[in-house]
N, C-alpha and C positions, 0 to 999 in steps of 0.2 A: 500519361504523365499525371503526376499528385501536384495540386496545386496548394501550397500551404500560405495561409492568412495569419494576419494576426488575430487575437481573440478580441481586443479593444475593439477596432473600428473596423475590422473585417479586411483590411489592405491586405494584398500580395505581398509574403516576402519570397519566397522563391517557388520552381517548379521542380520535382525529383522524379527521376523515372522508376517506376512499380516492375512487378516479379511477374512475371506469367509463370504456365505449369513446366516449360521446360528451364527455366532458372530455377524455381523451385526442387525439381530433379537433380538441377546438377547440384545445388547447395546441400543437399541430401547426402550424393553421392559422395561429395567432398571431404563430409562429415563422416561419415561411413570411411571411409578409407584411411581416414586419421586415425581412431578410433581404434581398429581390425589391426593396423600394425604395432604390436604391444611394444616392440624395440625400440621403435620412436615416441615415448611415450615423452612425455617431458619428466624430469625428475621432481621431488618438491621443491627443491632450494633453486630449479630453473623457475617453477613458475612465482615461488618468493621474488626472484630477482625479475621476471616480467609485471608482476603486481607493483613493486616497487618502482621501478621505472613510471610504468599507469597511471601512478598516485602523481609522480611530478611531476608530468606531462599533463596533467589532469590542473593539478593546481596553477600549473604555469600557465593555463587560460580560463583561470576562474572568471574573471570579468565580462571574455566572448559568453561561456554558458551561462552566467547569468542572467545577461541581455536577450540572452534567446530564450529561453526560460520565460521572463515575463513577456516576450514577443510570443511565442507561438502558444504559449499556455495560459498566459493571463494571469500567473500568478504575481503580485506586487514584487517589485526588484527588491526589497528589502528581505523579501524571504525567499525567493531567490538565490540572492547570494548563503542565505542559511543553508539553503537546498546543497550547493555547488561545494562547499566547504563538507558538508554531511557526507557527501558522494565522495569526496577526496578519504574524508577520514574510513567509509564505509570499504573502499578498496585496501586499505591499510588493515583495516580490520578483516579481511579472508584473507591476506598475507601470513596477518599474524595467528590466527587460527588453525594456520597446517602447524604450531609449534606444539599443540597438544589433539590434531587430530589422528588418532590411532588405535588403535584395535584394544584386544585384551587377552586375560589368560582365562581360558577354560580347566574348572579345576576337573583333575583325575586321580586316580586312586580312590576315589569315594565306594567303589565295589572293588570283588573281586575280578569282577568284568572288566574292569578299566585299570586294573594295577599296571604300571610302569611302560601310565604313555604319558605325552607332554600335548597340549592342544594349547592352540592360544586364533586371535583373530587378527587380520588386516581389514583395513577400509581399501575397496576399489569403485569406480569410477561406474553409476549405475547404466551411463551410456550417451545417448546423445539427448540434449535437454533441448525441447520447441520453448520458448519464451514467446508469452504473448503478452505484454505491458499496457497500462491505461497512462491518460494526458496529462492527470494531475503532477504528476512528478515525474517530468519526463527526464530525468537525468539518473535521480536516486532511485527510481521503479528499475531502470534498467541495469544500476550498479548492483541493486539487491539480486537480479538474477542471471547478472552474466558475469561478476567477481567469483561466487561460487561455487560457478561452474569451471571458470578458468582455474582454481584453487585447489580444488576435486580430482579435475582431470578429465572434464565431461566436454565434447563439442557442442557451443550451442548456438542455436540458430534463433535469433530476437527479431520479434513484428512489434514495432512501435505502435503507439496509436496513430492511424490514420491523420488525427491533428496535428498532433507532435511530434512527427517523423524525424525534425533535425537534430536533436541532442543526441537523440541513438546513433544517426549517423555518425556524426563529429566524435561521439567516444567513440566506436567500435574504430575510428580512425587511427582512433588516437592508443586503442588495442594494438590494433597491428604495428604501429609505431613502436611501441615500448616491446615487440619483440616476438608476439605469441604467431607459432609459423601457421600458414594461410590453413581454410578447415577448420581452426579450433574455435573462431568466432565469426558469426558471419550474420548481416541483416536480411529479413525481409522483408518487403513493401511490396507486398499482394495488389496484382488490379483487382481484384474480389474477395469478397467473404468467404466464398467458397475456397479457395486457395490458400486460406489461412486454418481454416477447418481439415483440410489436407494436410497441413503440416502436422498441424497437431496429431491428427488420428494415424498417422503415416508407421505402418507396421517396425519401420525403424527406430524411431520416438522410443527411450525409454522413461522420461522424463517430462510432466508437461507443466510449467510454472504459467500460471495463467493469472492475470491481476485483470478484473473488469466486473461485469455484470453476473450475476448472480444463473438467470435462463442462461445467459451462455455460457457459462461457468460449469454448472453442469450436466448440462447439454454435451460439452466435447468431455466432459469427465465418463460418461456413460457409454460414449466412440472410440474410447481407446482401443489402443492395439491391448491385446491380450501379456497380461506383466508389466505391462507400463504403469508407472506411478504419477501421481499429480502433485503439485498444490494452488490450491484454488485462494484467493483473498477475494473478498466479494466486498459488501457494505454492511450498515446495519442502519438503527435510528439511535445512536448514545443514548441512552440516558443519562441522569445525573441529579441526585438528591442533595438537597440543600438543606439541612437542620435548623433549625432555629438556634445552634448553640453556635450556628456560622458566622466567622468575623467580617459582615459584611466590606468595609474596610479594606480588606484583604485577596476576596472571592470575584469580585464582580469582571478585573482584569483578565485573572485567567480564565472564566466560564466567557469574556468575550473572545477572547484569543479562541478558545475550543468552539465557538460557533463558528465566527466568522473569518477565521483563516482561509486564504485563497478561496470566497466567497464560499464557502461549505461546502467545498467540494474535495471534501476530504473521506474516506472510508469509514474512523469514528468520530468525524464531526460532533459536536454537543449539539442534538438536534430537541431533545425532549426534558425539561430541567420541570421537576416535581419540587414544590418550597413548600415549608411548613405555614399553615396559617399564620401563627402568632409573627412571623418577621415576611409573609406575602408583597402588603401594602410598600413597605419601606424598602425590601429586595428591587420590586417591579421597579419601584419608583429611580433607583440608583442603574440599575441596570439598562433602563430606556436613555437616561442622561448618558451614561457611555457611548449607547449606541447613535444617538444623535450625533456624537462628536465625531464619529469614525468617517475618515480622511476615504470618500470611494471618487475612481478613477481612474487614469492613465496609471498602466500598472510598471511602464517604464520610468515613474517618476519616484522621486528617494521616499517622498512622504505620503503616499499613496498604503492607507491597510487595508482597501478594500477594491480588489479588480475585477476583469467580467465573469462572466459564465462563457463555457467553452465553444457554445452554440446558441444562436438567435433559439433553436427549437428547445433548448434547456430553458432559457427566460420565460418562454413561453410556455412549456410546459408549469414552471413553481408558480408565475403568476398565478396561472388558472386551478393551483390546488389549492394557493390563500384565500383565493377569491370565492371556492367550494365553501374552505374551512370557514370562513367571516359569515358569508350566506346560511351554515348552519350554525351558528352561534357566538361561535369565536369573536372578541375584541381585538380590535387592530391599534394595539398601541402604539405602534409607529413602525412607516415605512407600506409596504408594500407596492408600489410605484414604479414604473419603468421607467428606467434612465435613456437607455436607447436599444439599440437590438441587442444585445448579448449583457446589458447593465442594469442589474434590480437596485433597489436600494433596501438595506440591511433591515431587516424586518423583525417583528416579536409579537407574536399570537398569543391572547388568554384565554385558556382551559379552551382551545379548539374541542370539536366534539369525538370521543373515542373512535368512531367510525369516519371520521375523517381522515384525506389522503397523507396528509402531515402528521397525523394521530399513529399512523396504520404503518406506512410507505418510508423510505428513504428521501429526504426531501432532495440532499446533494444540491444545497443552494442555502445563501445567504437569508435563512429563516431560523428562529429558536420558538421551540412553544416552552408559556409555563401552566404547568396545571399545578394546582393549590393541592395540599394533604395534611390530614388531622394526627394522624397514626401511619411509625415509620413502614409497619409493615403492611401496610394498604399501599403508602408508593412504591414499595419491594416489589409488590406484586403486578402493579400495573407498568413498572421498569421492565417483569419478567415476560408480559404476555403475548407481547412479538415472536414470531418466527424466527427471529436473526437475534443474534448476540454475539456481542464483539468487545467491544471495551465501555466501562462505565467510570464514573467517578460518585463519589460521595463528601461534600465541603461540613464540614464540623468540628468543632472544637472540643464536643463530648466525646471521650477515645470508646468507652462504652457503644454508643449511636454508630459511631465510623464503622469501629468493630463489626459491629450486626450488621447492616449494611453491606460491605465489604463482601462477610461471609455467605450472604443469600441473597444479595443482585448473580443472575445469571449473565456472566461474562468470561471472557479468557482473561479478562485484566481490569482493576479496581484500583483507581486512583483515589488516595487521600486528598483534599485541599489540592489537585492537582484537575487539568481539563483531563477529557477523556481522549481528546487529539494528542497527549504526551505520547511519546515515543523517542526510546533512543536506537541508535539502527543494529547495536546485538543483544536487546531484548526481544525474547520472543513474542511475537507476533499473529494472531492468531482469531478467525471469525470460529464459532461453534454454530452447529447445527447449519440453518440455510446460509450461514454470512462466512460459510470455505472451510475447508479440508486441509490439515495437513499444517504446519509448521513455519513461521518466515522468521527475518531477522536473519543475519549472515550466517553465523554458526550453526543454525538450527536448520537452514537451507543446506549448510553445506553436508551434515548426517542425512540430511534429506537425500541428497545428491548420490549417498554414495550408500554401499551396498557394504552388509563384511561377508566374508569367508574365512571358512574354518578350517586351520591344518592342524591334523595331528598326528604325532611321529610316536610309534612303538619303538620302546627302549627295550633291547637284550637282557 
């Protein structure tokens, strides 16, 4: 049995029974044999009309997931219910993405080799997709990778996070409910790591959508079966450049929004924010005052912007990398402090030292650093010099500065005046180099998902 807690004060809220190797098997086989009979396939405008259903089914217990949302994952009910709503419209949106997903023509006649044939492509179903989903979003992680797949045409099998086993449950329930016949979606709750590593590498797997850590990420990316495809979303440390032509005014709201959302435990969290000298002093100064005011706590309560970390060993863990970071140099301008086992309070480090864990590392907690910069492309550079890269931002009012910026931070995504946490759920999506592989956001999942083939018919 999985005993699931809440992330606040650690209480019991229920206990779910886990998969061994032979439920794993049969959920395989299940899959497998949906899959192998092409006659029962579902058609498009079956799975439009099971999506559809989903969505209202979905919306008709927004209030249960968002409860449980800030119960099992700690994120504030206020965003929460953002989450619940996102996930509603996010199944709407692989409904309506089979209206333009479809193949193409291949031209012929370009030689005499190819006179007077006709070729064109279909999209088909890459095969059966392993979902392996992380805590923080345990509702919208799992809409991203099982609407998709249900949309596509792919069976897939979803491992929640160990924390947040209940939301996946409660949708996929709420799958079969709106119509999709049994096999097409199904959970797993592994009693082992091992078993989860099985799914994935499982020579039937043609598909493996993995949201989590980076070593495990691709770790099972390097065990696949043989033709199997991935997408990996891992983490990174945002950056985010702050010009001196910045309307303070204006910035300081959404660079706290992009820190301390669901205590940073977000994949491009604003974890690393580079200010220009000449407005340093007067940034830090507005910026600490915000962060004083932020409402942390019970994350079931309306006005709560700030809830726990997902594990007493996550608190413990950023504690002791602040506490690296101050011991070599770093200024504590406010915060660093345990609230209780799983509760930091919102934190901001000055010019920690480059080799510092916070400097180096993902914090994935309720920390920002800022280091000061004279020259835009000296913070360019030290934006670029991580391993990971994922999403940045750049806040200025010189469109010139933005411009540069923009064009030479190393990122899959450059926000203007916008945090580096933006995200809408059918933009693509996307870590480069160590921070994942491969494609997210629904549409871009769903071309992921699926495969073409090419006919082509000689004409008389």
């Amino acid at each position: 049995m999985l005993q699931v807690v809440q992330a606040f004060d650690r209480a019991p809220i229920a206990e779910i029974e886990t998969d061994g190797e032979a439920a794993l098997e049969a959920k395989l086989q299940a899959a497998e044999r949906v899959f192998r009979d092409r006659d029962h396939w579902l058609k498009p405008y079956e799975r439009i009309a099971v999506l559809r259903r989903l969505a209202g089914l979905l919306e008709a217990r927004r209030d249960h997931f968002a409860m449980q949302i800030a119960r099992e994952g700690g994120k504030p009910l206020t965003d929460a219910i953002v989450e619940t709503t996102r996930a509603i419209d996010g199944v709407h949106n692989a409904a309506d993405e089979l209206r333009n997903f479809a193949g193409r023509e291949i031209p012929m006649g370009l030689s005499a080799a190819a006179a007077n044939r006709w070729a064109f492509t279909t999209r088909e179903p890459i095969g059966i997709v392993a979902a392996i989903s992380a805590f923080n979003h345990p509702l919208n992680l799992i809409v991203h990778q099982v609407a998709p797949a249900i949309a596509v045409g792919c069976p897939v099998i979803i491992k929640p996070a160990g924390t947040t086993p209940l939301s996946c449950r409660d949708f996929v329930a709420l799958v079969q409910e709106a119509g999709l016949p049994e096999g097409w979606c199904q959970t797993f709750i592994p009693e082992s790591t091992e078993l989860a590593e099985k799914l994935a590498t499982d020579w039937r797997i043609g598909f493996l959508s993995f949201i989590g850590s980076a070593k495990v990420g691709w770790y099972l990316h390097s065990k696949l079966a043989h033709g199997a495809r991935s997408a990996l979303e891992h983490g990174g440390a945002a950056p985010a450049i702050v010009d001196r032509s910045a309307d303070l005014g204006k910035i300081i709201e959404p660079i706290v929004k992009g820190g301390y959302y669901h205590a940073g435990q977000v994949c491009v969290s604003t974890q690393r924010l580079f200010v220009h000298d000449d407005i340093a002093d007067n940034f830090t100064q507005a910026l600490v005052a915000r962060v004083a005011k932020l409402r942390v706590g019970d994350p079931t309560l309306a006005d709560t912007e700030v809830g726990p970390l997902i594990h007493p060993r996550e608190a413990d863990r950023i504690a002791s990398w602040v506490g690296e970071a101050v011991s070599g140099g770093a200024r504590l301008a406010i915060g660093g402090g345990r609230i209780s086992q799983t509760m930091l309070e919102p934190t901001v480090l000055l010019d920690p030292s480059p080799e510092a864990k916070v400097s180096q590392l993902e914090v994935f907690g309720p920390v920002i650093c800022v280091y000061r910069y004279a020259k835009l492309d000296e913070a360019i550079a030290q934006a670029n010099s991580l391993p990971v890269a994922f999403q940045a931002s750049v806040f200025a009012q010189d469109i010139d500065i933005a411009m540069r910026a923009a064009n030479r931070l190393d990122a899959s995504a450059v926000m203007i005046n916008d945090p580096t946490a933006f995200r809408t759920d059918w933009m693509p999506f996307a870590g480069r180099r160590e921070s994942g592989y491969g494609i997210g956001g629904i549409p871009y999942t769903m071309r992921e998902m699926a495969q073409e083939k090419m006919i082509l018919m000689a004409r008389p």
